[in-house]
N, C-alpha and C positions, 0 to 999 in steps of 0.2 A: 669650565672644561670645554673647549672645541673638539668638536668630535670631525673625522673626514675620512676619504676612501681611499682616496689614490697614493699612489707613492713622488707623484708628479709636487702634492701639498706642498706650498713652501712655511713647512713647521719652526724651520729658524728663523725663519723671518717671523710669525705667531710668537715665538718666543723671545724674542726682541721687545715686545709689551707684556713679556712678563705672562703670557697664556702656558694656561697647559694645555696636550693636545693628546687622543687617544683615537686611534682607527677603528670606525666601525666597522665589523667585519659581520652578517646577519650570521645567525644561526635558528632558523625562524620552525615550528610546527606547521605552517600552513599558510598559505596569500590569501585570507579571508577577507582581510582589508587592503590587499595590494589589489587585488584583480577587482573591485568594488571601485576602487578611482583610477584603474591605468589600464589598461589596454592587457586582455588575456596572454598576447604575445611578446610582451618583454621577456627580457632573458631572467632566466631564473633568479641569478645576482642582484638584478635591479630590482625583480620584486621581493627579494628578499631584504634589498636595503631600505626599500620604501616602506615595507612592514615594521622592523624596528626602528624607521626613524617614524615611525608614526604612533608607533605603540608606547617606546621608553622615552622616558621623562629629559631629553635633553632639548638645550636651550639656543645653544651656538653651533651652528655646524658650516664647515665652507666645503665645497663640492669645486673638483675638474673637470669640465667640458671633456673626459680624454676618449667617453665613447659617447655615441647619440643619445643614448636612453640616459644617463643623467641630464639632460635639459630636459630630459621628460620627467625624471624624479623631480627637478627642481622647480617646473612649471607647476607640480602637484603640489608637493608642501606650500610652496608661498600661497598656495590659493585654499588648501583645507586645514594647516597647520600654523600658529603662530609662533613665531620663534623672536629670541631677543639680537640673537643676530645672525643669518641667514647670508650666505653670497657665495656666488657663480663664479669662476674662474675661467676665460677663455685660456686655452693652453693650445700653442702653436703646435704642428704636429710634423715639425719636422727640426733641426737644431740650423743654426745659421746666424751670421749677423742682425738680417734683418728679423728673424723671429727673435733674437734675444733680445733686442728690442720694442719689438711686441709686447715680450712676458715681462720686461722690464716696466714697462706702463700699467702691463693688469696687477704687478707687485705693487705700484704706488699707489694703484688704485684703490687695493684689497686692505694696503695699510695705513690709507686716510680716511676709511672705512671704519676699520676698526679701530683707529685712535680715538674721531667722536663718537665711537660708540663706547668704548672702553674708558676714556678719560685718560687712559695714560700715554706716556711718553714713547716712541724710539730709542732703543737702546743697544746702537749698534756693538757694544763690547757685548753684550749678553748675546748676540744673536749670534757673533764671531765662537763664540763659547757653544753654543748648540751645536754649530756648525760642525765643529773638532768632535763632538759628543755623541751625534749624532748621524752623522755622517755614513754608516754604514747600519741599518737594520734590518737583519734578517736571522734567522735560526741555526744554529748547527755554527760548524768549524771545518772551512774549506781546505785547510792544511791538511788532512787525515784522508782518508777513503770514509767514502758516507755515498748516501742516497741522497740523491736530489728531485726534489715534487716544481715540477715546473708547470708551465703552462697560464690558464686564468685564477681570477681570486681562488686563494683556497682560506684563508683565515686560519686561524685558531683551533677549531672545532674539524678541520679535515688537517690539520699540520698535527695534531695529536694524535689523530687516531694513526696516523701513518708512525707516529714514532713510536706507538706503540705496538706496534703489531710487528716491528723491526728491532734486531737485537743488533743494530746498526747505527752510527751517526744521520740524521736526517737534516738537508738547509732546506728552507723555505724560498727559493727560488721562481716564484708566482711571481705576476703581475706587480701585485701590491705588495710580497713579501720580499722582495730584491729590492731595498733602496740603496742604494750607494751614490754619493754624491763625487762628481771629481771635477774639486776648488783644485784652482791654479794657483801659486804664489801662495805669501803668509797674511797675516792679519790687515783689512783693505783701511784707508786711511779718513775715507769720506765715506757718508751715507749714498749718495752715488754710487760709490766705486763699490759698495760692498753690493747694491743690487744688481749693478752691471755684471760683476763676474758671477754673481749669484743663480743668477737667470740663466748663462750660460752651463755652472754646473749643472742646475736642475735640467734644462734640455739635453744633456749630454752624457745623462744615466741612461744603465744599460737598457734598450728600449722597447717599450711594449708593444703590442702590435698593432697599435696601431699608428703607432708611430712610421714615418716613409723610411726611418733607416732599419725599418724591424727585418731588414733583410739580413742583417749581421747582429744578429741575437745568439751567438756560439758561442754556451760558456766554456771558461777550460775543462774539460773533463778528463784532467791528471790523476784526479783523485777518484772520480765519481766509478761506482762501482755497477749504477742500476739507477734507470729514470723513472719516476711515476710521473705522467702525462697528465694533469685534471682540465677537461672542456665543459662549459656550461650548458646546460641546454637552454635551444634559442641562441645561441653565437656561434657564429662560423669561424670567428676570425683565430683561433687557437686550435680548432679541428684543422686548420689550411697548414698549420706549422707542423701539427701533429704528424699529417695526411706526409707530410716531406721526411720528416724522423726516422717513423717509421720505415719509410722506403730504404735509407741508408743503413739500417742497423747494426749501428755504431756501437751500442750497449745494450744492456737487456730492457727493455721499454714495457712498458705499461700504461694503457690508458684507461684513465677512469673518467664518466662523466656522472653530475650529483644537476639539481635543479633549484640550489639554495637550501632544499628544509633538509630534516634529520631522518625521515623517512626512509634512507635508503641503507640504515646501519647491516642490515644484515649480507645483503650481497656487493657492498661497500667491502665488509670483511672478511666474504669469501675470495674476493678478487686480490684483497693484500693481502690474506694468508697464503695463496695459491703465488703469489707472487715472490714473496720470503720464500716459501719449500726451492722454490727455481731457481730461488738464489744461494740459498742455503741447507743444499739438501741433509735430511736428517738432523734438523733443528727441532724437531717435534719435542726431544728428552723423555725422560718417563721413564718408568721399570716397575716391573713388580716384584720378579722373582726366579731365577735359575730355570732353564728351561727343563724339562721331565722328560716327556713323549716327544716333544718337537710339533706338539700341534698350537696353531695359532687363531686368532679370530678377527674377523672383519664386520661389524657394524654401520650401516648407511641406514641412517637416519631421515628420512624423508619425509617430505607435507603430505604425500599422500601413502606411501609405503616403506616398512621399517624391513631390510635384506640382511641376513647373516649369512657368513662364509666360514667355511672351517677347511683349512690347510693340514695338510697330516704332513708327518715328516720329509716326503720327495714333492713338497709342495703342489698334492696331489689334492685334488677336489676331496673334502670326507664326505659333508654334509651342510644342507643349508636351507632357509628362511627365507620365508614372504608373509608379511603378517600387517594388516591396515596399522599405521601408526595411530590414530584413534583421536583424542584428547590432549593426551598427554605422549610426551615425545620417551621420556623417560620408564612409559611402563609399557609401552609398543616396543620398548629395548629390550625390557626384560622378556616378554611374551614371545620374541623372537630367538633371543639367544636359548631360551630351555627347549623350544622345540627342533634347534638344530641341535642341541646337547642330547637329546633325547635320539633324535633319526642319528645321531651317532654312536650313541655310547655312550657316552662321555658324559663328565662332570665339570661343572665349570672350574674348578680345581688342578684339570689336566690342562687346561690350554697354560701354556707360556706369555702367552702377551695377547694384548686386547687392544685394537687400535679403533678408534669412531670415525666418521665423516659422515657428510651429509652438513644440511640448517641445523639438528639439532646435536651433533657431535660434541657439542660444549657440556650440555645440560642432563644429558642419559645417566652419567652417572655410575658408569660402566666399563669404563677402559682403562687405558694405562695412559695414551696420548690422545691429542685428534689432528688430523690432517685433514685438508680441506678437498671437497669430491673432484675437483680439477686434477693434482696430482693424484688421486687413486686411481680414478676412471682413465686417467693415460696408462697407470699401471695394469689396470685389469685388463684393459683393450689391449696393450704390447701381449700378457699371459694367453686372454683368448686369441689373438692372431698377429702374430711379431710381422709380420707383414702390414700391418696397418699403420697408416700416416697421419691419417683423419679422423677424430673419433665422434660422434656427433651424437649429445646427448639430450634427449629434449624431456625434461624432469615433472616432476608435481606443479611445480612454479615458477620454474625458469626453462631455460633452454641453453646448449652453449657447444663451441665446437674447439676443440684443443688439435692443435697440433704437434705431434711427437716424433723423437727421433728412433734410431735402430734400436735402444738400449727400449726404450720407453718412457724416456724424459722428456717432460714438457718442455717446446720451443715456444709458442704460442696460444695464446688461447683466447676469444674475446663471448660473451653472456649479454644474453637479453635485458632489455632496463625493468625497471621495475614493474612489469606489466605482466597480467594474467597470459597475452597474448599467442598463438602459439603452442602453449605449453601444455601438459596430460589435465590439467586444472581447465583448460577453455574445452576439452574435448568432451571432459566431463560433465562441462556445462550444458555443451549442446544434445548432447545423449539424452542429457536426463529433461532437457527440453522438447525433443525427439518422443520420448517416454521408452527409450531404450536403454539394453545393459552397454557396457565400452564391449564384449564380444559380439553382441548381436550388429552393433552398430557397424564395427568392422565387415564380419561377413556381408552385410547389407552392401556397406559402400561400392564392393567390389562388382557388384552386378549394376551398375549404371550405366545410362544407355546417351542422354544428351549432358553438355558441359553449363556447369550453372556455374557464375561469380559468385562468391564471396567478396565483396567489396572493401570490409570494414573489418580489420580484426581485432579492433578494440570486443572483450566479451560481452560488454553490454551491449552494443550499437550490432555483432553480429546474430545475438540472441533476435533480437529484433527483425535482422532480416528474414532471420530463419523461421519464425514465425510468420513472417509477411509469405515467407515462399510456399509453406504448408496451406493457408488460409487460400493460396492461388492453386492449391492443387498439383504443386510439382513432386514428381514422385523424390519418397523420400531417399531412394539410393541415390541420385543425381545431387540432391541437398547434400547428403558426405561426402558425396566427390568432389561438390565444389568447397569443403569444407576442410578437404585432405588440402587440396592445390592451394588453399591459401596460406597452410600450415608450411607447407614444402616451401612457399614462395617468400616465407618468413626466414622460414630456417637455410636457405639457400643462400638468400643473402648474411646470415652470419658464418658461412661457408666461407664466401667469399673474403668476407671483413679479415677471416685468420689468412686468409693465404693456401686454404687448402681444397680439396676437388678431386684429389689423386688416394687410391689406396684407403678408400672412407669403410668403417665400421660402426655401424647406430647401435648404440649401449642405453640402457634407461626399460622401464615397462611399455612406451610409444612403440620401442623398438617391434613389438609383438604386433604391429597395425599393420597389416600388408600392403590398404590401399596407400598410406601413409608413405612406406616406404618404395612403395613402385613409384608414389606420384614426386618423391624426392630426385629419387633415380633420375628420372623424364629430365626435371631442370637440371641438374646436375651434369647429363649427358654420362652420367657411370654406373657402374652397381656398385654398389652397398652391401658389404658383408654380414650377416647379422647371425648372433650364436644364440644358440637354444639358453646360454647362460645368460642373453643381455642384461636383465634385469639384477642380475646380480655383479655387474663390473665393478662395480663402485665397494661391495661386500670385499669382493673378489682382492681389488686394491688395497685395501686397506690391511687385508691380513697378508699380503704379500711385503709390506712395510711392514709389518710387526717381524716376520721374519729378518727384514735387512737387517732392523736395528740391531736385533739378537747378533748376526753375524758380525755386526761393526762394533758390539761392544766386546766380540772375541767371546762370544759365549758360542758353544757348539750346541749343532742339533739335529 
């Protein structure tokens, strides 16, 4: 078995000797052995290839020059790994006569390679047979309306999760997952003639980027209904394509970026679920039962706090919950939901419908459906001020800023990467480094007198400063402020990233920090709406959709 990356591989011509060939796409836990022999700053991709080409038991594998860091993958294995057959492909990077004769020589070269390595023959009927067979490899059925995943490698392990999360056709559209070869003419007559034209289809597939004609990379999008965008971290050259997409908003866009490993499953699939509701609104399904009283319930499940909402008939606030989610996601559900049932009345029996969101809306065990805190938190935000455009939420663990329209539908929204950074989790950090409560630390911040950097907002490296600046004596309200300014100067540029700066509302428990939200304000150059409910938008949301559903299945209430 040959294994290889690119879609550039010339696989018919491998099959020509009779090889089989299978695309390594990594789907790696961790670069514990990539960043040991390569450079910390490869792109996620390449150490993620270099981890499973270093860990799993293969023997043959041929590599295309098509970005820089595979010469760097391939300078590592020859030198730490023994393979039985091992070879580099120079791949021109641009299509023309005299590069189809370039790649025409690195094909002869790759396949007198592997003939004395292999023993066997050329076999140009077998290869003409690939060719016809093989010729188009990619996912999905472009005749239809589907979702299309563009952008860099996504593989297997990001091509599935996306189809799953989508009750849609999805093509795999990537880098590596768009092969289509376009042979000219029928069956070629010589071994020559099959490389000559060969070489030319290979350069003349539709092209990646880094290819010189990646300026005309426009798929048809007759069909396509909704694009998810995936960029690696550590490469620029798909964020450049992206950065242009985006601009034109041609269709509904989505960008996600991943670093190679599995690590990012969770707000991986808050961002696809957020992205289906805006495609397909009221896709959630679920029921329980006839509505009674007309009251409903909202559950937001959070890393640091569990919010309940209760709607009464004129979708009028009844009662509601803030309760530490704890340990466990699912019994901070329950301990929330009774004691708004309780400051209401009420029996869990009377509500109509139960909707979750939040990380653990899957798992509480409680509802009827779950939607993800993106489209709630738009919803709660339009409920608390239909005037609002921007709603900027900065969570337990994450951060993120949505952009909505009049009704309260998400148009945009883009979230923090997987970093504590930023978010009520790093604030927490430094409080309790501080040896302060999150309210003492707030009033404190506020009374600050000179401006102190925060440099670092990684939590570890800023813990660190912040102990260097106590150990120096700086007072510690100046330490908060310059602790607010760095939080602001995070969340500002996620501001940015959506598009929005106009008609802003901070939703989330941050929301409650004043220096926080004054030192927002400053970069922003606006004010910031904030409701005495903030912390419950995301509650608020959710039971706001438990009621649509009710009305859109024609049930009254």
């Amino acid at each position: 078995m040959i294994y290889y990356m690119c879609k550039y591989t010339p696989l018919e011509l491998l099959a020509g000797f009779g090889a089989e060939c299978a695309r390594l796409e990594p789907s790696v836990d961790s670069f514990e052995m990539a960043e040991s022999l390569g450079h910390a700053n490869l792109c996620g991709y390449g150490k993620g290839f270099l981890e499973a080409a270093m860990e799993q038991g293969i023997e043959e594998l041929v590599l295309v020059n098509c970005c820089d860091v595979v010469r760097r993958i391939y300078d590592i294995l020859k030198h730490h790994k023994k393979y039985r057959f091992l070879h580099l492909m120079d791949l021109p990077h641009r299509s023309g006569k005299a590069q189809e004769l370039l790649l025409k020589k690195e094909l002869e070269h790759l396949a007198a390679r592997y003939q004395a390595h292999s023993g066997r023959q050329f076999k140009r009927e077998a290869a003409w047979k690939a060719v016809r067979s093989l010729a188009e490899q990619s996912g999905g059925n472009r005749d239809r309306p589907h979702l299309s995943l563009q952008g860099a490698h996504g593989g297997p392990h990001l091509y599935g999760e996306v189809k799953r999360h989508f009750p849609f056709p999805v093509t795999d559209d990537t880098c590596s997952g768009f092969r289509k070869l376009n042979w000219e003419g029928g069956p070629p007559a010589t071994d020559g003639e099959f490389l000559e034209r060969y070489s030319r289809a290979l350069l003349r597939q539709f092209p990646c980027m880094r290819m010189q004609e990646a300026g005309d990379r426009s798929l048809s999008d007759r069909n396509v209904n909704g694009v998810i965008y995936h960029t690696m971290k550590f490469c620029d050259y798909y964020s450049f394509e992206y950065a242009a997409k985006k601009d034109r908003k041609e269709l509904p866009l989505l960008k996600i970026e991943t670093d190679g490993t599995r690590q990012s499953g969770g707000q991986l699939g808050t961002r696809l679920d957020a992205f289906a509701e805006r495609l397909f609104p009221g896709a959630s399904g679920g029921g329980r039962k006839r509505p009674r009283a007309g009251y409903t319930a909202g559950i937001d499940s959070g890393s640091a706090s569990t919010d309940v909402a209760i709607l009464g008939p004129d979708r009028e606030l009844v009662s509601w919950a803030v309760v530490p989610t704890g340990a466990g996601a699912a019994a901070g559900a329950g301990r929330a939901l009774s004691e708004a049932l309780e400051k209401a009345g009420l029996e869990e029996k009377d509500l109509d419908r139960i909707i979750s969101t939040g990380y653990g809306r899957d798992t509480i065990g409680k509802s009827d459906a779950a939607v993800t805190e993106i489209t709630c938190h738009a919803r709660g935000a339009h409920y608390l001020n239909p005037a609002a455009r921007t709603v900027i939420d900065i969570g337990g663990q994450d951060s993120k800023v949505i952009r909505i329209d009049e009704t309260g539908a998400v148009q945009n929204f883009v979230m923090n990467d997987k970093c504590a950074a930023g978010t009520g989790r790093f604030l927490e950090m430094m409080a309790r480094t501080m040896e302060l409560s999150m309210d003492e630390m707030d009033a404190l911040g506020q009374k600050w007198k000179e401006e102190v950097t925060i440099s670092s907002m990684c939590t570890v490296f800023a813990e660190s400063e912040v102990v260097s600046l106590i150990a120096r004596n700086t007072a510690p309200a100046d330490i908060i402020h310059g602790l607010n300014l760095a939080v602001a100067a995070r969340t500002a540029a996620l501001v940015r990233r959506a598009g929005g700066g106009e008609s802003c509302i901070m939703t989330g428990g941050v929301a409650r920090n004043k220096g926080i939200v004054r030192a927002l304000e400053e970069k922003l150059e606006t004010a910031i709406w904030v409701s005495e409910y903030a912390q419950l938008c995301g509650a608020i949301g959710a039971a706001l959709i438990a009621k649509d559903e009710n009305i859109n299945k024609g049930e009254q209430i």
